[in-house]
Every structure is written in C-alpha cells, then in structure tokens.
N, C-alpha and C positions, 0 to 999 in steps of 0.2 A: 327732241334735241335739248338738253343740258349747256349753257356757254357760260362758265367762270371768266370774268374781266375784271380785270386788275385787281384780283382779290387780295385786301393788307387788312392784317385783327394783330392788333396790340393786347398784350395784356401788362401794362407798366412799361418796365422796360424791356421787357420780351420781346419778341418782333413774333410772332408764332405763323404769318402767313405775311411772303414779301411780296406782295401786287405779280402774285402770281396768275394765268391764263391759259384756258385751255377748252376742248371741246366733247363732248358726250356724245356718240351719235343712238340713231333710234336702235332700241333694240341689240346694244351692246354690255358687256359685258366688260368694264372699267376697272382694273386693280390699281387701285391707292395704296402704295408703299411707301416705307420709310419707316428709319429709325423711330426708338421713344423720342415722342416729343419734337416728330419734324412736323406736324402742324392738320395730318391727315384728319386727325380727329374734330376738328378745329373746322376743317372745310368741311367735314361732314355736316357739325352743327349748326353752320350759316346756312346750307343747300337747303336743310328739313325748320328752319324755320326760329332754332332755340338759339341762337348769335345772330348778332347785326355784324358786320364790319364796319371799321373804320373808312376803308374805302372801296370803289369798286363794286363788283354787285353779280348775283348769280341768276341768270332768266332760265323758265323751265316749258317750254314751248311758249316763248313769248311773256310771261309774268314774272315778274321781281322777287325774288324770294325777299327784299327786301320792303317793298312797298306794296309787293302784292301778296301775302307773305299766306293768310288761308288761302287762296287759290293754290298757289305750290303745294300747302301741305293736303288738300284736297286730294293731289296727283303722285302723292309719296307716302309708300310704306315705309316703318324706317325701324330696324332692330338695334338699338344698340349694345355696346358691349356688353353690359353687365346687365341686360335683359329685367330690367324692373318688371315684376310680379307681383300681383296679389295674392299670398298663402295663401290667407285661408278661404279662398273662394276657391271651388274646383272648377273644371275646366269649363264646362260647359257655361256657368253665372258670368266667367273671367270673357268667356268669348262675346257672351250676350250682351255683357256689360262693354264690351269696346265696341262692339256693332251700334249698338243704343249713341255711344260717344260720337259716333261716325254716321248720326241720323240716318242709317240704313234702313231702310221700307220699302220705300220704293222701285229702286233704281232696278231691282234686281227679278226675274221671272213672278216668283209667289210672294215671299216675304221674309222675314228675318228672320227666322229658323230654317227653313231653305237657304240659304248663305251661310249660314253657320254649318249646315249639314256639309255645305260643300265643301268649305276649308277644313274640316275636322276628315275626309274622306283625301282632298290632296296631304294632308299633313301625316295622316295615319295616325288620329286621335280618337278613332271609334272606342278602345280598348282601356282607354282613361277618362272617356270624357266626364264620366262620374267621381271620380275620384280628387282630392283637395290636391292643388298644386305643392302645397309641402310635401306632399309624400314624394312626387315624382323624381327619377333621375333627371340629370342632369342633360342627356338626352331628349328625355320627353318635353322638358322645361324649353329646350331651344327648339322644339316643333309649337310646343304653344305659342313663343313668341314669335315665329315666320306666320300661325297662323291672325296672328293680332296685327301683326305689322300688311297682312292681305287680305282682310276682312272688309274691306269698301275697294276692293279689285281695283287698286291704285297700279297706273301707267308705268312707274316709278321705284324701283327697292333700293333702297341704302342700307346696307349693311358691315356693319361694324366687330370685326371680327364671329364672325357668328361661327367659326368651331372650335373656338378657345375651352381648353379644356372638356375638350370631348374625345373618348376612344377612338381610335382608328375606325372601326365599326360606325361607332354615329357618325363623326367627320363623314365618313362616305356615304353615308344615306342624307345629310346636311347638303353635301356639294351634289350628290345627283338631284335633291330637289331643285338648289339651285338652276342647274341645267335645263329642268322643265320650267322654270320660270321664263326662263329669257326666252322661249315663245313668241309670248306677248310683251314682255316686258324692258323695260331698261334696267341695267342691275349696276350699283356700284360698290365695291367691294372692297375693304378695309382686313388684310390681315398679315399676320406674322409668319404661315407657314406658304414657302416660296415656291414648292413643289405643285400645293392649292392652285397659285395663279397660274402657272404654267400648263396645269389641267383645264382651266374653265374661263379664264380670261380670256379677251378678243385683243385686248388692248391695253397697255401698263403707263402710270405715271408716277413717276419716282420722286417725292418730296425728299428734301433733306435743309435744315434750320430753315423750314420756311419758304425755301427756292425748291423750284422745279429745275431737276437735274437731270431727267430724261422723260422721255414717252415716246411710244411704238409699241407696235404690236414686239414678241418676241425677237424675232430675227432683226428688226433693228435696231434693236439693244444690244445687241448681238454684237452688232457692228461695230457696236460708240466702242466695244472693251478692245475688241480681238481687233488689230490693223493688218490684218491679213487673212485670204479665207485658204483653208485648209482641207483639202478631198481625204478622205480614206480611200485607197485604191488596193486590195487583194484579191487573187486570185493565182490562177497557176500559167504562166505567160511563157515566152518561147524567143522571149528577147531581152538583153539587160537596160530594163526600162529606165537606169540613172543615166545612161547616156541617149536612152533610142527618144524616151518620149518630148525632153525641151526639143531635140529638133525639129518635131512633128508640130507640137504646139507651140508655140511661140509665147502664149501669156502665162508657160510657167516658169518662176525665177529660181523653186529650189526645189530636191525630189529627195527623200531620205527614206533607207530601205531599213523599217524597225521591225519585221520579225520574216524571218527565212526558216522553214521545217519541210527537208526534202524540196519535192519542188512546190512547194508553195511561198509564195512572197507577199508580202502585204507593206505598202508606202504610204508615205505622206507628202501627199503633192500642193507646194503654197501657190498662190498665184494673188496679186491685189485683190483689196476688200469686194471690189463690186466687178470681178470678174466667176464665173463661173462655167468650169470647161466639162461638169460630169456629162453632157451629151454629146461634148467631143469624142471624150474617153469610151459611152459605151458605144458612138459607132466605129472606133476606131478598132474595140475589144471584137465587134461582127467580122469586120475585114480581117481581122488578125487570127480570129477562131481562140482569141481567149477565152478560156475559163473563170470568170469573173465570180465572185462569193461576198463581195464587198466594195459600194460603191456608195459612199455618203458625204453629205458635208459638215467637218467634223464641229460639235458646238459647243457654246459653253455654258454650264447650270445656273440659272436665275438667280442661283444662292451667289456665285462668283461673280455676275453680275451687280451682282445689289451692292456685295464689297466693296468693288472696286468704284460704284459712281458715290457710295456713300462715306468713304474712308475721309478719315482726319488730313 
C-alpha cells in the first residue's frame, strides 16, 4: 500500500504539487496523468526517493519515503523517462554493475549471475546481452532499463513514461511486459499515450497545475464528464420503441431513433448518470422475441476525458 498525504513541492514560485492525496492499493496498476508540467513527474521523484517535499509525506507499506527514504528505495524499481545508461558498457557489465549497486548475493536462490540470468530471460535480452548499449535500438534500450529498474525484485515499479518514443511494435511488447509484472507487483505509471492507460490501468489519477482533478477506475471518470448515461439499443423490433419503451420503463427521460435500414433500428436511450436499465431492456427484448444486434453503454475516450477535466 502506497499513501500520498498532503503532498506540496515548491520550486520558487511554482506550486508543482498542491497538498495533494491519495491511495495506491497492492498490486495495482495506477496511471498518473496530466498535462506538461502538472506535477506527475514531481510525485514520481518524492515516492522513489530523489525530492523531499515541502510538506506532507509518502509512506510505502509503512516507511516514509521521507525519513525512511533507503527502505522505500529498497522496495522500488523506478524507470525514468529518459532511461539513464551506461554506452559503453554492454549489457551484461550494465546489469552486473546495478545488481553489484543493489548488494545482490544473497537474497536470491544461487547468486548474482542467476538473477541476472533471470531478468535478461523476462526482458528478452538473451540476444544483446553481449553487445554495448550504444549500439542498441531504442527498444532494446528500454528492456535494459525495466531490467535495472527489477534486478533486486523490488515490491514496487514507478514508471515514467516508459514507451516514449517507441514503435507501435515495441510499445506493445513494453505494455504486455508491463502486464506480467503486476503479478507480484504494484506498478505506477506516468504517460502521454491515453489509449496505454485505458489498456493496462486498474485505476487513474488525473493531476492538473498541481491539484488532483479526478481519480477512478475508468467508468467513473466516465461519470465526472458525461451527466447522463446513454444505451445503444439496435436490433429489429416489432414495436415503435419512441413511444412503447418510456412507458414500460420509467427511468428513461429521452429515446432518439439515429439509424433506420429496412427493418432494422438502432437508439439511443438516456436515462440519469447512475441509472442503468440494459438488463431491463434484455428481458424485456426475451418477452418481446426481439432481435437484438446491439446492447451497450455508450462511453466516452480517455482522450475526451482528460480534455475535458484538464481544459483552461
């Protein structure tokens, strides 16, 4: 368990984080968003150890990352964004040499080339591990640094845009290793591409100038935008569902029929935010012998989301 309290970091006159608060649970999967410069970056570097705050304070199953500050980093791997590397070591010196940092010997079945064996096997660095980190793409680069940031099998990932500027292709072997992490792991995740979170996230917290402007899983982010929830309802029906269905249901207040081809129809049925009638609808569809093709609740994209709680 992760708990940010009343977390405030000035930098001059900046305010970069405003006694913001919030909670991490085990084994989740936490997207940290916002604009440049809302402050995500900022919490990053108090959690893993490299900022103090001004006030307030981040505990990481009970330690301070402030006063307890090696213990936390003990319990956190942390990739930042621009992946600091050593050229001209290759991979194999680069990984020996952070294990070495991370007095790896013991903890682990054999020894420290057994731990190395294993993160160069989950990373898929069998195929470079000889080779100097300068040569590598840009992809292999951000598998060396997931394996440095898991080399002492830290509880803990903070992750700081980690598929920036990577192909479609790497991105999605980035975010499925992601996905095998969180296993065992708690993951916190910092990025710009909003489709990402919505893949792999459990749970979103939306910075903006420093304040915390939402958090929720998905759907109720959902909620903050859209004040009203809205069904898709298509199929081929045998009644004019603008006038038949508000008298059967009663918690719908609008029904609008947006595409008609022969007999097929497809609506849009509103009813308030925190109602939801689609298992009205499909026992009413059994009773009726409708033909149903389309029964959802209609949503809106994390991208329009994010506009909307972060706009001027």
């Amino acid at each position: 368990m992760i708990q940010i309290k009343n977390l405030t970091k000035t930098f001059g006159n900046i305010v970069a984080l405003n006694n913001i608060s919030f909670e991490i649970k085990h084994n989740e999967i936490l997207g940290l968003l916002g604009p440049n410069g809302a402050g995500k970056t900022t919490c990053m570097r108090i959690l893993t150890g490299f900022l103090t705050p001004d006030n307030g304070d981040i505990t990481v199953n009970g330690f301070s990352a402030v006063s307890d500050s090696l213990q936390v980093k003990s319990l956190i791997g942390y990739l930042p964004e621009n992946n600091p590397l050593y050229e001209d070591m290759n991979v194999y010196e680069y990984l020996k040499f952070i294990a070495e940092s991370r007095n790896i010997d013991t903890p682990f079945t054999d020894n420290l080339n057994t731990r190395i064996k294993e993160v160069v096997e989950i990373c898929k660095l069998k195929d470079v591990i000889n080779r100097n980190i300068s040569e590598l793409s840009k992809g292999f680069r951000q598998r060396v640094g997931f394996a440095s940031a898991i080399i002492h099998n830290p509880k803990i990932l903070v992750l700081d845009e980690p598929t920036a500027g990577l192909d479609p292709n790497q991105a999605h072997e980035v975010r499925q290793l992601i996905k095998e992490f969180k296993k065992d792991k708690t993951i916190v995740l910092s990025t710009h591409i909003l489709s990402e979170v919505e893949e792999i996230a459990d749970r979103v917290v939306i910075i903006h100038k420093g304040n915390i402007v939402a958090q929720g899983n998905i759907s109720e982010l959902h909620s903050l935008v859209l004040k009203k929830n809205v069904i898709r309802f298509g199929g081929r029906f045998n009644k004019d569902l603008k006038n038949y269905l508000p008298n059967v249901i009663k918690e719908i207040y609008n029904i609008t029929l947006i595409t008609q081809q022969d007999d097929y129809q497809e609506y849009e049925i509103e009813t308030e935010t925190d109602v939801d009638i689609r298992e009205q609808l499909f026992k009413l569809s059994i009773e009726e012998h409708w033909t149903v093709t389309e029964l959802h609740r209609v949503s809106i994209p994390l991208q329009d989301i994010f506009r909307e709680l972060t706009k001027e």
